[in-house]
N, C-alpha and C positions, 0 to 999 in steps of 0.2 A: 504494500500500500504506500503510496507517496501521497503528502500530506502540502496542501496549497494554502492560500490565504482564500483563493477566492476560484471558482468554477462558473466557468459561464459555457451554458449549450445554447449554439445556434450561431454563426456569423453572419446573423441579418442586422437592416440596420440601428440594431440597439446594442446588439452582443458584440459585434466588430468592435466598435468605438469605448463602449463600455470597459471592453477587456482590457485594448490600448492603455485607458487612460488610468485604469486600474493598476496597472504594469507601471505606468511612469511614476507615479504616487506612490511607489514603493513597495504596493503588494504584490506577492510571489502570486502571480493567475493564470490559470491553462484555457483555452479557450478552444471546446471542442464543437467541430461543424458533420455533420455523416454526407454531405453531399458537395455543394458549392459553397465558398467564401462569396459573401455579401448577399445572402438571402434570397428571397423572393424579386424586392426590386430590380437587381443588379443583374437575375438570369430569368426569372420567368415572367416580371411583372414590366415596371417601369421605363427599366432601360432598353430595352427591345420591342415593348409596345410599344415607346413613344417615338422608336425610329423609326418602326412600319407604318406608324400613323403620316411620319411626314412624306416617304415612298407616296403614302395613299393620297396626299395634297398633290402633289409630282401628277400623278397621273387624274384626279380631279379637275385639275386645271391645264392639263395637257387636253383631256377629253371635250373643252368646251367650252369650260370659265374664261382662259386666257383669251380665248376668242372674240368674247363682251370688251375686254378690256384693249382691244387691237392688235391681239397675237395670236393670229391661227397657229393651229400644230396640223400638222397633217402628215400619216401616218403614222403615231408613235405605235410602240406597242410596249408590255408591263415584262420583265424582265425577273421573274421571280427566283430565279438562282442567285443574280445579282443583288436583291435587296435582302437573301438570308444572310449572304456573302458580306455585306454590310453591316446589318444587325449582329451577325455572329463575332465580327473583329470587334466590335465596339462592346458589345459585352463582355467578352477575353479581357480587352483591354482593362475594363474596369473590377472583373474577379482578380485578374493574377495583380494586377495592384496594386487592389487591398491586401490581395493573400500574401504578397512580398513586403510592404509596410507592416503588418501584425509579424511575421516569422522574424523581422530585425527590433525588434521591440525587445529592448531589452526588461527582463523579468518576466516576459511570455512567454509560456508553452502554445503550440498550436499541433491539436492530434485531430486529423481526419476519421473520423472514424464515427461508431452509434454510439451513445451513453445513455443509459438504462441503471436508476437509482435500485439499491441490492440492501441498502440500507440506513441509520441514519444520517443524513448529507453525504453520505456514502456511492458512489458510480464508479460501474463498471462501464470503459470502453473496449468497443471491440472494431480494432482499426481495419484498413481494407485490406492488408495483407493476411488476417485472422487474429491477430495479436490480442492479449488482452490486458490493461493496466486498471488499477485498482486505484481512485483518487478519493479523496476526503478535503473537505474545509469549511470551514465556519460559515464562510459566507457563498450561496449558489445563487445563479442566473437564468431565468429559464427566458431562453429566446428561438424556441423551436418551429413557431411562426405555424402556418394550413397551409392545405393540400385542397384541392379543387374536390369538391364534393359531387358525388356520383350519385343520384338515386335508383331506387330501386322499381323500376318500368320492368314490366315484359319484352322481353327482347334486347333490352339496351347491352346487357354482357356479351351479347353474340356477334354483336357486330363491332367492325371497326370503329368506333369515335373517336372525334377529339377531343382533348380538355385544353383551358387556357397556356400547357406549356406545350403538349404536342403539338399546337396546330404554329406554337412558332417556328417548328421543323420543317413544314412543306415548302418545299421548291417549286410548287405548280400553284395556278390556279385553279381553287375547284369546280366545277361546272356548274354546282346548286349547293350553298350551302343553306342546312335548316340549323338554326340558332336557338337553342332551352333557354328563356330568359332574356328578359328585357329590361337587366339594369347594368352598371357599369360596364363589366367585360361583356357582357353579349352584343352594345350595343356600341363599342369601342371597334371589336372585330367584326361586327353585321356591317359597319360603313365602311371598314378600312378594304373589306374581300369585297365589297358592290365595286369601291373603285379601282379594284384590281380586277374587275370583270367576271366576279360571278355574280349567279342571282342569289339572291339572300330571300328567305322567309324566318319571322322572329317569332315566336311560340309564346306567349306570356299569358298565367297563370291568373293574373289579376285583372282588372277591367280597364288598365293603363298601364303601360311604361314608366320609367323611376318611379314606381307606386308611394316611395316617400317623398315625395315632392308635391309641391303645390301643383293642382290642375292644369292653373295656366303653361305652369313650365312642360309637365306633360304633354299638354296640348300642341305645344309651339315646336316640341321635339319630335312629336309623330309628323306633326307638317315639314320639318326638315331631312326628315328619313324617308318619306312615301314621296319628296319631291326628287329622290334618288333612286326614287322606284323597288323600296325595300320593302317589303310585304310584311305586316304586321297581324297578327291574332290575337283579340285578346278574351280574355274569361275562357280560355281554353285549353287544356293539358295532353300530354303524347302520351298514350294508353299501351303502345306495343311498337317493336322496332324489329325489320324483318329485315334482312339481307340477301340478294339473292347473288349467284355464282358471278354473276357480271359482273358485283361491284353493285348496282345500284341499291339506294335503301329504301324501302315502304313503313312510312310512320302514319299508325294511326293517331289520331288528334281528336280530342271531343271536346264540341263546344255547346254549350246548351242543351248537354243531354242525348246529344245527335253526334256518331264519327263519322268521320272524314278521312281517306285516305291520298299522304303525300308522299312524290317521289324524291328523292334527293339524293347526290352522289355523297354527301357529305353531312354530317351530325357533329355539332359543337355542344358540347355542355355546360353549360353557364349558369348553374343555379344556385351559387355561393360555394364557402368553403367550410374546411372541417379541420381544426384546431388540429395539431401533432402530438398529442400526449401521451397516447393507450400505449406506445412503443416503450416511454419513460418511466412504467411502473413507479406512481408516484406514492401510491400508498406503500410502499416502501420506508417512505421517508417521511408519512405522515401529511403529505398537502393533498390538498380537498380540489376538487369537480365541480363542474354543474351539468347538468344534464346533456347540454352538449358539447361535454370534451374540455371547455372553456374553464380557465385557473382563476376563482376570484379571488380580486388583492384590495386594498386598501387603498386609501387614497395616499398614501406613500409607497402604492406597487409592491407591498409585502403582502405573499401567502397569510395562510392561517398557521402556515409554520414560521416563527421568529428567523431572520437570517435568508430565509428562501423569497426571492423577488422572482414574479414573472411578466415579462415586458413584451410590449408589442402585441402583435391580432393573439396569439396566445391568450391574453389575459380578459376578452369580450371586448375593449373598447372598442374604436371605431377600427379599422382594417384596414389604416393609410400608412405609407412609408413616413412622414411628416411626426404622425403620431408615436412611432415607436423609438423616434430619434430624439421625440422629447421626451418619452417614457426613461429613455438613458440618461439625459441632464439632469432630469430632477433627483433620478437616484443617484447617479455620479457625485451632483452638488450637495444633494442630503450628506449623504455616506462620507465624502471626502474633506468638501468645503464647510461643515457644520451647519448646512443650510437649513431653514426647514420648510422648503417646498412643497406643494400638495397637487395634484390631479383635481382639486375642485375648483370651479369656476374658468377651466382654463379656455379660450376661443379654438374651437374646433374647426380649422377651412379644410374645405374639400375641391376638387376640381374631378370632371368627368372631361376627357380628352374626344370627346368627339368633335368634330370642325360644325356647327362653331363649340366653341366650349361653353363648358356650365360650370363656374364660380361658386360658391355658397358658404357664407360666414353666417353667425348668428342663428336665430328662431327665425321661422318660416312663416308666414302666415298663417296658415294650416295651422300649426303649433301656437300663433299669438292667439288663434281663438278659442282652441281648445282650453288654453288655463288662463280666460277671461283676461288677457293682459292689454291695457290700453293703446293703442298707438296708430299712427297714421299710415299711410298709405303712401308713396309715389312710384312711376312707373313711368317709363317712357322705353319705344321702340327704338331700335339699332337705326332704323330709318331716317331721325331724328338728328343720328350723330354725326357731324361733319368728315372725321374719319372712316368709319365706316361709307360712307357714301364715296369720298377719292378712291378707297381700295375696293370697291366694288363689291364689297358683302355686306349687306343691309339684313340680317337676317336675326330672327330673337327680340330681345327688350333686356331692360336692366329692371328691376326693382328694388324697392328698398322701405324696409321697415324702420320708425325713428319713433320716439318718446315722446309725444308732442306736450308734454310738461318739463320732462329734462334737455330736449332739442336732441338728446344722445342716439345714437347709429344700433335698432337693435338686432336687425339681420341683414341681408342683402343675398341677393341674388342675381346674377349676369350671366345670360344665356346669350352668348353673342361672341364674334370673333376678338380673343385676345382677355376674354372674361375672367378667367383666374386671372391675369395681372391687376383688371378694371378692380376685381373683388378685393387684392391686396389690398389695395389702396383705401377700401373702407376698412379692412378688417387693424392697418396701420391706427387708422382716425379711431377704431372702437377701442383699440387697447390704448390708446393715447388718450382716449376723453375729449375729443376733439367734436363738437357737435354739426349739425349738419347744416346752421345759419353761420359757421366760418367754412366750410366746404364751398358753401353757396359762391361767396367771393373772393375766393384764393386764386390768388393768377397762376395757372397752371400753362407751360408750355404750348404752344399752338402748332400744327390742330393733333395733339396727343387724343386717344382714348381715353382718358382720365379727364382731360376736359371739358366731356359732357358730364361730369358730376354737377359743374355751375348749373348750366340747365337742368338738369334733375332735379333739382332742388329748388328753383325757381320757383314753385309754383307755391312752395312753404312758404308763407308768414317766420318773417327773423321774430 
């Protein structure tokens, strides 16, 4: 048994940084990964969506847009060996180094391999050679982050599909993809494969798309996706999944009680993920579950066991890279700096990368009515905004919830080109206290996106 200060599982992005910084600070810490250095973002999630996404702009605006704006293309065609061949180097790029900054860290250990608790703070690894080492320490990390969730249909084991990391593997175009789910990843890869030229149909379960979102935004996204001729269902579920020798696939669908049969060369499964635990035998070691998989902590990211933290989609919060890099500061700076930081009240932003993007800080409207909280209203369309009209995408709206007692910023929303930056920009103003009658007349760069906040606000009483 070799004996650490500190054990961190998982080199996603809370465990990577965490370990690092734990290592420079003086403690002796092993930092063990079973698969890729830098998680989910860095090989299955982030950094390789958000390269194929921009492939998918390339040929979006190759297809037609550029053509509005005074630049026909003619002939291109989509090049999909090429754009793995891209996405592939640039992920490399960013696993081997991290994995080469954590191995010269001094006070690091860095072991490839599985870790499975045997007993108290107690893990056994078992590396990929078969090895097996025995560790122990006071202080453990759990950042072993989810795995793309499969349900259980008729049919669905038998046939080939994809999940959010196989389908970054193809080098072709598929001829039909059908898409399980209509929220983030279904609707991230539904756009990106229409503008690589297949047909997409999206299967959703619910009687809208981002079902957690306010209607309007729902609404304004189905019109952005059916104007690219993406086929949408909704209130209706895939019942059975047949494959025949050819290749092609037969998915039943039921909607209202009544199935329907689809054909498709192709099945993506997009219907969330499922925590990484059942492998780390945690009762073991005494930390507790919830019913799905998921490690509840405190608002200082400590288990129910003293010493055991678990950080990142792991632990239920929200399932953003964003989120699990501040899951790390705060324990970093607790643990280290004597700080006493907390997980409550922190601003939560999200971005969904579909073109245009969708932004979102703060309560929703949906949510401001639910717990009766007061507040006003404004909204104005992409139409509106001087930017958007010179770069030829007028598409979406901004909205924005405010106090109209405190003046203060209490959600926002921006569904429109460039929207996660438009959203920083309040989500700056809300952790700053900054109200929406000094937004109103701040000179802001001309003609920036950000600009139209004056106008947005305009129509508030300072």
């Amino acid at each position: 048994m070799k004996t650490y200060d500190a054990i961190v599982i998982g080199a996603g992005q809370a465990g990577g940084p965490l370990a690092k910084k734990l290592a420079s600070a003086g403690k002796k810490t092993v930092l063990i990964e079973k698969r890729f250095y830098g998680g989910t973002c860095v090989n299955d999630g982030c950094t390789p969506t958000k390269t194929m996404v921009a492939s998918a702009k390339a040929a979006y605006m190759a297809a037609g847009k550029s053509a509005e704006l005074g630049v026909p293309v003619d002939g291109f065609s989509v090049n999909m060996p090429q754009i793995k061949k891209r996405k592939d180097e640039i992920v490399l790029k960013s696993r081997n180094g991290g994995l080469r900054a954590a191995e010269k860290t001094e006070n690091l250990d860095v072991l490839l391999g599985e870790a499975t608790f045997i007993g108290d703070k107690t893990i056994e690894v078992t590396l990929y050679n078969g090895e097996k080492h025995v560790l122990q320490a006071d202080l453990v990390f759990l950042n072993p982050g989810e795995l793309p969730t499969i349900p259980d249909i008729e049919g669905l084991h038998d046939i080939d599909y994809l999940n959010s990391t196989t389908i970054l593997d193809l080098d072709y175009v598929p001829d039909h993809l059908l898409v399980l789910g209509g929220n983030y990843v279904g609707l991230e890869f539904g756009q990106m494969f229409r503008r690589f030229g297949s047909k997409v149909t999206i299967i959703e379960r619910s009687a809208r798309i981002v079902a957690h979102e306010d209607e309007d935004i729902s609404e304004e996204m189905q019109k952005i996706l059916e104007a690219e001729a993406i086929q949408i269902h909704y209130n209706t579920q895939a019942t059975k999944f047949k494959q025949k020798d050819g290749g092609k696939i037969t998915v039943t669908i039921t909607t209202g009680g009544k199935d329907h049969e689809i054909s498709c060369s192709h099945v993506l499964v997009a219907v969330g993920r499922t925590p990484q635990t059942a492998a780390l035998n945690l009762q073991k070691t005494g930390v507790t579950t919830d019913g799905h998989g998921h490690i509840p902590v405190n608002d200082k990211l400590e288990t129910n066991v003293p010493g055991i933290y678990a950080l990142g989609d792991v632990n239920g919060g929200p399932a953003f890279t964003h989120i699990s890099y501040n899951d790390y500061t705060i324990v970093y700076r607790n643990l280290i700096k004597n700080q006493n930081l907390s997980t409550n009240n922190r601003l939560l932003p999200y971005c969904m990368f579909t073109d245009p993007q969708l932004g979102r800080i703060g309560i929703s409207e949906s949510e401001a009515k639910a717990k009766n909280i007061n507040y006003k209203l404004v909204k104005m369309p992409m139409a509106y905004v001087a930017r958007a009209i010179e770069t030829g995408d007028t598409r979406g709206f901004m909205k924005v919830l405010v106090d109209p007692e405190t003046k203060k910023i209490l959600g926002a929303a921006v569904l429109g080109a460039e929207g996660g930056e438009i959203m920083t920009v309040l989500q700056m103003a809300m952790e700053g206290g900054i109200t929406y009658d000094r937004i109103k007349y701040f000179i802001f760069a001309h003609p920036l996106y950000a600009e139209s906040l004056n106008n947005l606000f305009m129509s508030l009483e300072d």
